[in-house]
NUSE-287362 format. One record per residue (C-alpha): residue in three letters; x, y, z. Coordinates in steps of 0.2 Angstrom, whole numbers. Example, Ala and Ser with C-alpha at 12.3 -4.5 7.8 and 13.67 -1.06 7.14 Angstrom:
! NUSE-287362
{rec "ALA" {62 -22 39}},
{rec "SER" {68 -5 36}},
This chain:
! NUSE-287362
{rec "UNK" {-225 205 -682}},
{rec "UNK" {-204 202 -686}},
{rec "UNK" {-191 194 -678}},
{rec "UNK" {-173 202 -682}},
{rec "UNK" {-158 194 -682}},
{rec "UNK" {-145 194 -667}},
{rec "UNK" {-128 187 -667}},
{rec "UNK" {-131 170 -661}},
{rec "UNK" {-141 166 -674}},
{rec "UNK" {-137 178 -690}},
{rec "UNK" {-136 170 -707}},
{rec "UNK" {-119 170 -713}},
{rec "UNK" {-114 168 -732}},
{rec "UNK" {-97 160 -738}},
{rec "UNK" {-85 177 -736}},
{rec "UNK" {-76 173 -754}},
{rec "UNK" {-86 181 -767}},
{rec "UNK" {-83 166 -779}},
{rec "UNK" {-91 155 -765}},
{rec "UNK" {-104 165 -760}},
{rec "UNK" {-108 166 -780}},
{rec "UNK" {-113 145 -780}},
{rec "UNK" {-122 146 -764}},
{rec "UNK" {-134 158 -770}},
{rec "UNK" {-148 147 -773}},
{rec "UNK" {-148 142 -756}},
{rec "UNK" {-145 154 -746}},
{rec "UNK" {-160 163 -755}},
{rec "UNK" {-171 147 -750}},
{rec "UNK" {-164 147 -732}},
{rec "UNK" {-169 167 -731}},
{rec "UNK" {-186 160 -740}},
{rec "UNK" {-190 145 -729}},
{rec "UNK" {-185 154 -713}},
{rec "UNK" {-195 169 -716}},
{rec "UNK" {-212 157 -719}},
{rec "UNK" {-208 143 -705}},
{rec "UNK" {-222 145 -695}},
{rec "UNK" {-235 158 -704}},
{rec "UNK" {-246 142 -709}},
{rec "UNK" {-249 139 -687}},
{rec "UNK" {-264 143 -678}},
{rec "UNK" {-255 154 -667}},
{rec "UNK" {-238 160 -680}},
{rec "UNK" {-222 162 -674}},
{rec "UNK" {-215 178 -678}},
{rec "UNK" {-209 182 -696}},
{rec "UNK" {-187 182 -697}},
{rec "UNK" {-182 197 -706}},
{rec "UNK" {-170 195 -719}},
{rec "UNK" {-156 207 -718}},
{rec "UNK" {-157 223 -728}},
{rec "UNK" {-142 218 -738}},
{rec "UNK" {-148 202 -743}},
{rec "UNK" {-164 210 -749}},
{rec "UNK" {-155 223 -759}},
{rec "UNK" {-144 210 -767}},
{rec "UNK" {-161 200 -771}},
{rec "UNK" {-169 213 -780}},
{rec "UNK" {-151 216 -790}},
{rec "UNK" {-154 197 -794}},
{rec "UNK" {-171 196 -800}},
{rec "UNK" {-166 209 -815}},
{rec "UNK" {-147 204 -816}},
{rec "UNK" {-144 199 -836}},
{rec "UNK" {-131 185 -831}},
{rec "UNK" {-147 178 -822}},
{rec "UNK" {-160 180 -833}},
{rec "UNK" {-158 187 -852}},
{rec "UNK" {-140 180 -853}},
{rec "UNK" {-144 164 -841}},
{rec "UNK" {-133 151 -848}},
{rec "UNK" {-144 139 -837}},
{rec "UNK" {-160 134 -830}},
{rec "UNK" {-154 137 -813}},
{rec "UNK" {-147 152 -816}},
{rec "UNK" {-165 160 -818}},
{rec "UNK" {-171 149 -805}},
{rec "UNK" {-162 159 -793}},
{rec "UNK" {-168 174 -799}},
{rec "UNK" {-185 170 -798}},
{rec "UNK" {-184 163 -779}},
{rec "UNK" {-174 181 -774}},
{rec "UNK" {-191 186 -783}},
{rec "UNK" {-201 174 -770}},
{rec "UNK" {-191 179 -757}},
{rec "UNK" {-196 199 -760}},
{rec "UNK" {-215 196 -761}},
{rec "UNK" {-214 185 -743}},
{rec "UNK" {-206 197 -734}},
{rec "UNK" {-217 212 -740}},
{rec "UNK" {-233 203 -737}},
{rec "UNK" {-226 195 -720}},
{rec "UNK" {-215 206 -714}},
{rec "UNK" {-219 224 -722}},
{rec "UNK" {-208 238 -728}},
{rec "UNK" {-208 245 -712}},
{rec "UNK" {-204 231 -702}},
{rec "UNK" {-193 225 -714}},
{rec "UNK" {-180 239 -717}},
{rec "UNK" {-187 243 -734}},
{rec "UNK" {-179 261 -735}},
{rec "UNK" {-163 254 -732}},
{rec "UNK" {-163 241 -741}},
{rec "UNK" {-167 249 -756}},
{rec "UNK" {-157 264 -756}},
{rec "UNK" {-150 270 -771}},
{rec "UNK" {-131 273 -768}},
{rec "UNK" {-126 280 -786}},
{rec "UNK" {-120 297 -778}},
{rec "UNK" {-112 300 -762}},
{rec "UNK" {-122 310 -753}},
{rec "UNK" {-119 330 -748}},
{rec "UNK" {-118 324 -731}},
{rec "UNK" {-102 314 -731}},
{rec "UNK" {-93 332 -740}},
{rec "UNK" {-91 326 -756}},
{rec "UNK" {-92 328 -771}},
{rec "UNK" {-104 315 -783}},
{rec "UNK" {-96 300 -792}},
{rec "UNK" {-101 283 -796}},
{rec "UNK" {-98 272 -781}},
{rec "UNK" {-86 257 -781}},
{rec "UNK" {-87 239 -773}},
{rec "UNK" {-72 247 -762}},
{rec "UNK" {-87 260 -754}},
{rec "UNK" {-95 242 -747}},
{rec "UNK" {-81 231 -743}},
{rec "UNK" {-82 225 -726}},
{rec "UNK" {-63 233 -722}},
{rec "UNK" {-72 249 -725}},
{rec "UNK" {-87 248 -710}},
{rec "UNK" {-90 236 -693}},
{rec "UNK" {-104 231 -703}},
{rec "UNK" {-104 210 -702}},
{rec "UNK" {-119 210 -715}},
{rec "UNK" {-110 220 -729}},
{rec "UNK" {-110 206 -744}},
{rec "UNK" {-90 206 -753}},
{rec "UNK" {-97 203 -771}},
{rec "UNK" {-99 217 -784}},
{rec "UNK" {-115 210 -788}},
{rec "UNK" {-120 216 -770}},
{rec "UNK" {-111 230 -772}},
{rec "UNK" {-104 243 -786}},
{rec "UNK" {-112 229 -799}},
{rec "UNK" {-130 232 -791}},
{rec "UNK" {-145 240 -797}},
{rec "UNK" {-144 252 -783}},
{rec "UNK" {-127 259 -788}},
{rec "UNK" {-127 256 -806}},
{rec "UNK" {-143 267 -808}},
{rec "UNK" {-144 284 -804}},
{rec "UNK" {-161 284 -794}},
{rec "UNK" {-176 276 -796}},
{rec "UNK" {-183 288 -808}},
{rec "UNK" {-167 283 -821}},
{rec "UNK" {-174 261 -819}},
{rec "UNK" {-194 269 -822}},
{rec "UNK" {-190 276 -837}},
{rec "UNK" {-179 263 -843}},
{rec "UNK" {-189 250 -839}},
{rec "UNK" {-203 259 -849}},
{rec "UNK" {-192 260 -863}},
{rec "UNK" {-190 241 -863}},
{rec "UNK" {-209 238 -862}},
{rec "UNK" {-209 247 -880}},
{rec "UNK" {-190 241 -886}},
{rec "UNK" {-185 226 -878}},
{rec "UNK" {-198 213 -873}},
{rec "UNK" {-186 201 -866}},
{rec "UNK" {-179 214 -853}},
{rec "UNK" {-197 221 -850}},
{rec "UNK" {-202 203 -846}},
{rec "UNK" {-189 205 -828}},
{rec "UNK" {-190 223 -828}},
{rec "UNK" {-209 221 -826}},
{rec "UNK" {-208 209 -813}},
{rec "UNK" {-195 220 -803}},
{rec "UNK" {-206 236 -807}},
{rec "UNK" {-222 225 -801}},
{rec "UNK" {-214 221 -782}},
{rec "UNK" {-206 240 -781}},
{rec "UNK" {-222 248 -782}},
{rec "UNK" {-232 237 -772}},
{rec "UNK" {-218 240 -758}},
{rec "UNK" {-220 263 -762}},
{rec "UNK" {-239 260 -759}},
{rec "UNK" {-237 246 -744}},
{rec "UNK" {-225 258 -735}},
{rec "UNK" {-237 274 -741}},
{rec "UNK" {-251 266 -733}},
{rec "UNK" {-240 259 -718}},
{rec "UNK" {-235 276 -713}},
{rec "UNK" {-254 285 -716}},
{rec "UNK" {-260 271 -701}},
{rec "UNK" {-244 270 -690}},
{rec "UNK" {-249 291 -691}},
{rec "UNK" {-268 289 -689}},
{rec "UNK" {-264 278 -674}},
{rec "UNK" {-252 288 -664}},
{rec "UNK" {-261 304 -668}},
{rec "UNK" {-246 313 -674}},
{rec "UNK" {-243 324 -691}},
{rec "UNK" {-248 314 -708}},
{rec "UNK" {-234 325 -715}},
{rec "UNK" {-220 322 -706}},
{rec "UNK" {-222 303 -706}},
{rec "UNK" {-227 303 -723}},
{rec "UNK" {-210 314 -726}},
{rec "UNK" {-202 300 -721}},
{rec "UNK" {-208 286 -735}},
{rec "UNK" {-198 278 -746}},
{rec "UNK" {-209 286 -761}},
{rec "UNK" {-204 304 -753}},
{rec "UNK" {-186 300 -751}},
{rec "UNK" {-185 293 -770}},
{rec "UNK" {-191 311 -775}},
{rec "UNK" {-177 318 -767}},
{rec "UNK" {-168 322 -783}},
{rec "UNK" {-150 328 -789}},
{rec "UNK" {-148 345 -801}},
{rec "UNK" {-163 356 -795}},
{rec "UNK" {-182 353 -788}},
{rec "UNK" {-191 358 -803}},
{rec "UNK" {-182 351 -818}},
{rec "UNK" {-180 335 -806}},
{rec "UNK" {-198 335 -804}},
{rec "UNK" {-203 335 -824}},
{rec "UNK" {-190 321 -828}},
{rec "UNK" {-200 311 -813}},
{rec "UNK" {-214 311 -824}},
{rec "UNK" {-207 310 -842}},
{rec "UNK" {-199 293 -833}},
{rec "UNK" {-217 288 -830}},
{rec "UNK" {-221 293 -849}},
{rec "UNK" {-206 286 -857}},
{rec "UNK" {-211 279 -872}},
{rec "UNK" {-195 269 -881}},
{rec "UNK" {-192 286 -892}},
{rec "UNK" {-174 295 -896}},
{rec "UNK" {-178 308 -881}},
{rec "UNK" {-183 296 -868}},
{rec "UNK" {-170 280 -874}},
{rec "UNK" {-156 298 -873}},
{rec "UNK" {-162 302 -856}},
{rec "UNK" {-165 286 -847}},
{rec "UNK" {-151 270 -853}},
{rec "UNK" {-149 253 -849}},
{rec "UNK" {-144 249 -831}},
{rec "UNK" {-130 235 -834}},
{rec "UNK" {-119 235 -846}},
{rec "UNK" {-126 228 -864}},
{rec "UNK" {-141 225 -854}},
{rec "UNK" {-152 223 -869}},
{rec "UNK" {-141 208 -878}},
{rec "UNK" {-151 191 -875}},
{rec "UNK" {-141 173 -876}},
{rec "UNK" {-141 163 -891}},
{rec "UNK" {-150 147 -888}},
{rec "UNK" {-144 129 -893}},
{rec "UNK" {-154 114 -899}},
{rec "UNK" {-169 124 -892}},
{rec "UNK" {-164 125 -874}},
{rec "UNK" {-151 138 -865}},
{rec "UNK" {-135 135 -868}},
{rec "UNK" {-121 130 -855}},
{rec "UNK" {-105 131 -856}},
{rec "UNK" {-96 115 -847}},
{rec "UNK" {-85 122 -834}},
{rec "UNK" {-74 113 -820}},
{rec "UNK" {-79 116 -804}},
{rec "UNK" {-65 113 -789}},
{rec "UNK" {-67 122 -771}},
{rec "UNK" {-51 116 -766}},
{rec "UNK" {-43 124 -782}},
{rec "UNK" {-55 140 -781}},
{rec "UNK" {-58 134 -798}},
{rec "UNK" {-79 139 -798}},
{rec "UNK" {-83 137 -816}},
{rec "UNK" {-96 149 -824}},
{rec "UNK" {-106 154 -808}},
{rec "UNK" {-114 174 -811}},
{rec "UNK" {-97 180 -823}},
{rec "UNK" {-97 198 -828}},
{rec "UNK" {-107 205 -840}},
{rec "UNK" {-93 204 -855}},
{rec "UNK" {-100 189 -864}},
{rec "UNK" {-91 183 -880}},
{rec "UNK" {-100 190 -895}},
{rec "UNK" {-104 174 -904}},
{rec "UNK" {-114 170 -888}},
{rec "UNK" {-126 186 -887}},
{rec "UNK" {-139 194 -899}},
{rec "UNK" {-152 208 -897}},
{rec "UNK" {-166 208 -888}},
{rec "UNK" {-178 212 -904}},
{rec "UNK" {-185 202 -918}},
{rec "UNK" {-172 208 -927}},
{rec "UNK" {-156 215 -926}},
{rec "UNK" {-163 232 -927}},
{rec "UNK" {-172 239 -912}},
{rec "UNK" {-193 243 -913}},
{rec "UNK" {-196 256 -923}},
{rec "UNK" {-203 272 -912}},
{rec "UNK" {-206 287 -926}},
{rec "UNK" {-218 300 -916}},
{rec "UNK" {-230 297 -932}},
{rec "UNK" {-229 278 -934}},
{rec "UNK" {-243 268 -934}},
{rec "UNK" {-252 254 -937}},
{rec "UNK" {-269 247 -938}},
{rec "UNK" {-265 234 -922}},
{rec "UNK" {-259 252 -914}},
{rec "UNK" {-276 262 -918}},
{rec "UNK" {-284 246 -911}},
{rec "UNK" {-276 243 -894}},
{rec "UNK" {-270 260 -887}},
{rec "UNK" {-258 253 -873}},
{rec "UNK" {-246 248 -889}},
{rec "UNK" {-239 264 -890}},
{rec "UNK" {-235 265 -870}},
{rec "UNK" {-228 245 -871}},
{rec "UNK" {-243 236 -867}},
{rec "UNK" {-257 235 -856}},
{rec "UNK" {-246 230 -842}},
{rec "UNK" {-235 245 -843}},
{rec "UNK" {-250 255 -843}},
{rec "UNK" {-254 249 -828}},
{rec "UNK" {-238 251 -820}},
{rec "UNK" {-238 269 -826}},
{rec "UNK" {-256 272 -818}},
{rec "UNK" {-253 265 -802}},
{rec "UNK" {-236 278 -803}},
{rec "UNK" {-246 294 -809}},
{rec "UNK" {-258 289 -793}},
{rec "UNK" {-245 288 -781}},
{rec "UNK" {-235 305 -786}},
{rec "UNK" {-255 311 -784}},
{rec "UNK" {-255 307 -768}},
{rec "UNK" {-240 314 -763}},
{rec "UNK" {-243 331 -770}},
{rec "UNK" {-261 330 -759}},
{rec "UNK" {-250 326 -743}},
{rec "UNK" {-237 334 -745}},
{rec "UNK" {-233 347 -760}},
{rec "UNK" {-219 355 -750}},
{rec "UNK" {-208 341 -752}},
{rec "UNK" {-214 338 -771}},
{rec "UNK" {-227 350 -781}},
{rec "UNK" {-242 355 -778}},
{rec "UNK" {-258 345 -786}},
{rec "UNK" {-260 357 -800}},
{rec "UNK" {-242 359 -804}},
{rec "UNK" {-241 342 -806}},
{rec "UNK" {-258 340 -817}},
{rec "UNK" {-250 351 -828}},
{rec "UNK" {-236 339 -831}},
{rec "UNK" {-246 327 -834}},
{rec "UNK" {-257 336 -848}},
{rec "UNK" {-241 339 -854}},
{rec "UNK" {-239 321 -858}},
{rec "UNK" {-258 317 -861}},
{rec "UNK" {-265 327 -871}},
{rec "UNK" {-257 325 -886}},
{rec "UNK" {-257 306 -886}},
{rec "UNK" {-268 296 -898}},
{rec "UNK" {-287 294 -895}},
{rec "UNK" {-287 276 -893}},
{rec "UNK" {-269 279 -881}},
{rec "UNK" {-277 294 -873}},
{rec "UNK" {-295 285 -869}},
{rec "UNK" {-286 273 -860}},
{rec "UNK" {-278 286 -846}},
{rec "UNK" {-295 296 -845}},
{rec "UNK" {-309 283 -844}},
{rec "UNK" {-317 278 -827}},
{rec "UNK" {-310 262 -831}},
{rec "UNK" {-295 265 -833}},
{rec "UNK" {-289 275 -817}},
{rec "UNK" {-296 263 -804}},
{rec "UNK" {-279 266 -793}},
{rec "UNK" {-282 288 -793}},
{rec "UNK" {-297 290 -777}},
{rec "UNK" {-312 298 -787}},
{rec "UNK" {-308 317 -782}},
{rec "UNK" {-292 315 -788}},
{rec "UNK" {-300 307 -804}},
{rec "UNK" {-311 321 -806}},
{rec "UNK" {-297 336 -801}},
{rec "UNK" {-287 326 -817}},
{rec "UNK" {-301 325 -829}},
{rec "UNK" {-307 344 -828}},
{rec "UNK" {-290 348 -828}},
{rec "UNK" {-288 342 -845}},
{rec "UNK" {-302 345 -850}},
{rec "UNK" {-302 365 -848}},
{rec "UNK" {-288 364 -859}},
{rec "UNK" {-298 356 -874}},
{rec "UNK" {-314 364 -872}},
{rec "UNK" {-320 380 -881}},
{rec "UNK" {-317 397 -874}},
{rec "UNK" {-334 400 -873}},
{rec "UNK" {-339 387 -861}},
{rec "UNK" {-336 394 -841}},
{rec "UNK" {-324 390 -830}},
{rec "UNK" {-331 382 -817}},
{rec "UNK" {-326 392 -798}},
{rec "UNK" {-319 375 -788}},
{rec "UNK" {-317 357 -793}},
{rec "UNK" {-330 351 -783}},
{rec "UNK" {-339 338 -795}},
{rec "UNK" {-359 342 -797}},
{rec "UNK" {-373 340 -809}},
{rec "UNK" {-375 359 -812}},
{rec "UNK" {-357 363 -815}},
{rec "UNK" {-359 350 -828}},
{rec "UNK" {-375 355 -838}},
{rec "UNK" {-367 374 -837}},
{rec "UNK" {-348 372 -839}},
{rec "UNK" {-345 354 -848}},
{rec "UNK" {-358 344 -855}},
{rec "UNK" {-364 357 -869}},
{rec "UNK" {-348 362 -877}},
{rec "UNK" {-335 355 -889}},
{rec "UNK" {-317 358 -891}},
{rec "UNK" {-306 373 -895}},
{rec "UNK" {-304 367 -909}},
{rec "UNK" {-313 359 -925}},
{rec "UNK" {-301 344 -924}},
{rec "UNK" {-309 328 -924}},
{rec "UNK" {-297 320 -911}},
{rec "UNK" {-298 336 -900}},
{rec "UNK" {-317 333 -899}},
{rec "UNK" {-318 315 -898}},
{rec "UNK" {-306 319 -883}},
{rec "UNK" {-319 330 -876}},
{rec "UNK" {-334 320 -879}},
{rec "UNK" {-324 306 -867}},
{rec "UNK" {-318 318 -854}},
{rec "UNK" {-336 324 -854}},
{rec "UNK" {-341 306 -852}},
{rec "UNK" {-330 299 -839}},
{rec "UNK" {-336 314 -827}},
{rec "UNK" {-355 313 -830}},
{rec "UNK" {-351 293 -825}},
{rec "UNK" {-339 296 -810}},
{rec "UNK" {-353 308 -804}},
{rec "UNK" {-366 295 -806}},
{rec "UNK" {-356 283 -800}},
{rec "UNK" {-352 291 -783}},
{rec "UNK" {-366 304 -780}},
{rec "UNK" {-379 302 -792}},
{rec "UNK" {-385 308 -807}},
{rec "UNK" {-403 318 -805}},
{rec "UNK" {-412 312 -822}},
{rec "UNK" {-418 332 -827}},
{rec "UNK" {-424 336 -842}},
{rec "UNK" {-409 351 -840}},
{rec "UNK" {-397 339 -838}},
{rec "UNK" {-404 328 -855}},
{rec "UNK" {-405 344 -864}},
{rec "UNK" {-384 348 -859}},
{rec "UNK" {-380 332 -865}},
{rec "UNK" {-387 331 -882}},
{rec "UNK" {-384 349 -884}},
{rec "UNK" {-365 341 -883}},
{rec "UNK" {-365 328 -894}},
{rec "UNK" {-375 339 -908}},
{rec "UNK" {-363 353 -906}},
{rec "UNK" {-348 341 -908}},
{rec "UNK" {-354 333 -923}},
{rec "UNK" {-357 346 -932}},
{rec "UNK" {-340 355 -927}},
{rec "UNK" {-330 341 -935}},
{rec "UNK" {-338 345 -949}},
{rec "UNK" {-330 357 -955}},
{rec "UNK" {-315 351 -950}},
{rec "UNK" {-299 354 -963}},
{rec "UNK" {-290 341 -956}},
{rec "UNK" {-276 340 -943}},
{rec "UNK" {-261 343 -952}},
{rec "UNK" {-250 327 -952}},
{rec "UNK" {-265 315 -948}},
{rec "UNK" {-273 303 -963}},
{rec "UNK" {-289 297 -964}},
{rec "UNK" {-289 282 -957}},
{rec "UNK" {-284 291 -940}},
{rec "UNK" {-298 302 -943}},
{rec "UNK" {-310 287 -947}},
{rec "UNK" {-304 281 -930}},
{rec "UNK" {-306 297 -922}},
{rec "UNK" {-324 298 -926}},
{rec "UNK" {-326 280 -919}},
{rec "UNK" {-323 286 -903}},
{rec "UNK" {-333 302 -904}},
{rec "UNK" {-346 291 -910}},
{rec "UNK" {-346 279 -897}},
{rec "UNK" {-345 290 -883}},
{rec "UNK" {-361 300 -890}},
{rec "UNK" {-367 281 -888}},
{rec "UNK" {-363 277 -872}},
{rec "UNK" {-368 295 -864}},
{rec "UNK" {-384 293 -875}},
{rec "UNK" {-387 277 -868}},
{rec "UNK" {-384 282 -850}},
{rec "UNK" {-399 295 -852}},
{rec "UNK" {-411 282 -859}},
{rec "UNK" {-409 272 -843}},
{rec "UNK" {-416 284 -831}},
{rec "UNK" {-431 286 -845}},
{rec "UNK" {-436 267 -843}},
């Protein structure tokens, strides 16, 4: 339950942007401590809703550089990380429904075809209070054209760019993944909001589902379809020439990191005199003296990304080559959420299958140990097990050998696997191209035990070795995939080997 604000008792912020820029620490601790005063009582009071302006401007300043890469003090990233608090309290006590999430984070790099004209990068004159009755409107370009909401094209544009920094750039992925963490909570919070608040009243699921803030974040510029692929190659962005072309920094030298001094941030000493309007250093632009700033890399290069690169720590831990395991998950709880949209309401998106087959595009030719990681059971917790089935055959029937039939529905079963899956191998004598079958193979035969139940029948004992046997012996006479050594093959035949293992040990179970 909320509380808005009226006019007797709205919070109101110093109206000179250079005052309003020192008070920013606590203002953000007011919004903070008057939005939990009272949830720890036996009978709560209702929640205070922050305004939406002051949430948009919060999430600006949980990512801002000046606050946190470039902080030339402490309590410059202390305000950053209670906008941060601030965010998380009102989602959990509030909600994005209640708490004016869609407007709040509204992207506002184009004007829209509503207002007649024609798209151009918005200006802190678009915002100023002169310019609307609105008493909440913030006079700072922080707030305003110097926010994440007008600086970035959409939300698709900060996906792939914060991507691109899980893989480049450690010390922006570090905000960019905290910022990326509370968004997505907030899609599937107001995702799920909506599906009950429609369950409830009894109404469509599709036209309050048209309404989420995930829907209206697909709602793209320069064509549906063409939109629709750089939605996912945003989710697949990898820190490589095409994705660092397609989806740049947000803010200006975004990726340039303050030097630091004596082994704490350096601070510049700066009068500070109200009377004077003399406010020191408080959140300067973004145009920092040279001698102050370095790159956010090891080095002054940025992290090599070459399609072909590779090392032994890479063949090791798959999620390097997609920035970590963090950034996986990020990624997967994205691919699940696009899923559900297509199931709910393709019109608006794709259909299911149209987007699968983005997705192959992207999957399939990633490296075993990479690819493993977005197939296994494991590791799509966040897709509901139909659509972690519907996934899996899809990519699988575009691996597996022409001989092996195609199955008439998606509907999982024990005899669709013994006759259309578990005994073949790939297209392909390619040891990757197998190894990814044998784990496709694999994670269906364990999502169907895991949620129906596996029949232990000496047909589907005989499907399964047949399978690994038919594999093995495929790879064989394998010639080598042109541009792969043999150390990736020798790691390629790990995982074919290991999930003969596992689907070997699986049987022998039912046997004891």
């Amino acid at each position: 339950m909320s509380g808005g604000l009226r006019d007797d008792d709205r919070l109101v912020l110093p109206e000179r942007p250079s005052h309003l820029l020192i008070f920013y620490t606590q203002a953000l601790t007011l919004l903070l401590n008057l939005l939990t005063a009272g949830t720890s009582s036996p009978t709560p009071l209702p929640a205070f809703t922050p305004p939406p302006q002051h949430l948009s401007l919060a999430a600006t300043l949980v990512v801002h550089p000046s606050l946190t890469t470039r902080a030339r003090s402490p309590e410059r990233l202390q305000t950053s990380n209670i906008a941060l608090r601030l965010l998380r309290h009102t989602n959990k006590l509030v909600g994005p429904l209640n708490g004016d999430f869609d407007t709040a984070f509204a992207f506002t790099y184009f004007n829209t075809s509503r207002r007649g004209g024609n798209g151009r990068r918005r200006t802190a004159d678009d915002y100023s209070p002169s310019s609307g009755d609105d008493p909440d409107i913030i006079n700072s370009e922080i707030a305003n054209s110097g926010s994440v909401w007008a600086r970035a094209e959409d939300f698709w544009q900060v996906v792939g760019w914060a991507f691109n920094c899980s893989v480049m750039y450690p010390k922006r992925w570090e905000r960019w993944k905290l910022w990326l963490e509370f968004i997505i909570d907030v899609l599937e919070d107001d995702w799920v909001e909506r599906e009950n608040v429609s369950v409830e009243t009894e109404k469509n699921p599709e036209s309050s589902m048209e309404r989420s803030l995930i829907a209206k974040y697909l709602q793209l510029e320069g064509g549906k379809m063409g939109g629709n692929r750089r939605v996912v190659r945003a989710v697949f962005a990898d820190g490589g020439a095409k994705a660092m072309n397609e989806f740049t920094e947000v803010f200006k030298n975004e990726t340039k990191t303050r030097k630091k001094d004596d082994g704490g941030l350096k601070k510049r000493e700066a009068k500070v005199d109200v009377e004077e309007e003399i406010f020191g250093d408080y959140l300067e632009d973004d145009d920092d003296d040279e001698e102050d700033v370095e790159d956010d890399t090891e080095t002054s290069e940025p992290v090599v990304n070459d399609e072909n690169f590779n090392t032994d720590e890479n063949v090791a831990n798959g999620a390097e080559s997609l920035g970590g395991m963090d950034s996986l998950i990020l990624r997967q709880r994205l691919l699940a959420l696009l899923s559900a949209v297509s199931d709910t309401i393709p019109k608006k998106f794709m259909t299911v299958g149209a987007l699968y087959d983005l997705y192959l595009d992207h999957i399939r030719p990633l490296p075993v140990p990479t690819f493993q990681l977005l197939v296994s059971p494991s590791a799509l917790p966040y897709l509901s097990p139909v659509a972690r089935s519907s996934l899996t055959q899809f990519i699988l029937r575009s691996l597996i050998a022409s001989s092996a039939p195609n199955p008439s529905t998606d509907d999982l079963n024990q005899d669709m696997l013994e006759q259309n899956f578990l005994p073949y191998t790939a297209n392909t004598s390619n040891m990757a191209d197998n190894a990814k079958v044998s784990l496709l193979v694999e994670t269906l035969l364990k999502l169907l035990d895991k949620h129906i139940g596996l029949n232990p029948t000496t047909s589907l004992s005989h499907a399964v070795r047949a399978g690994i046997t038919a594999r093995e012996k495929k790879v064989n006479g394998d010639r080598k995939k042109k541009g792969s050594t043999k150390k990736e093959e020798e790691a390629d035949r790990v995982w074919l080997n290991g999930s003969a293992n596992r689907m070997r040990a699986l049987l022998e179970m039912f046997t004891d």
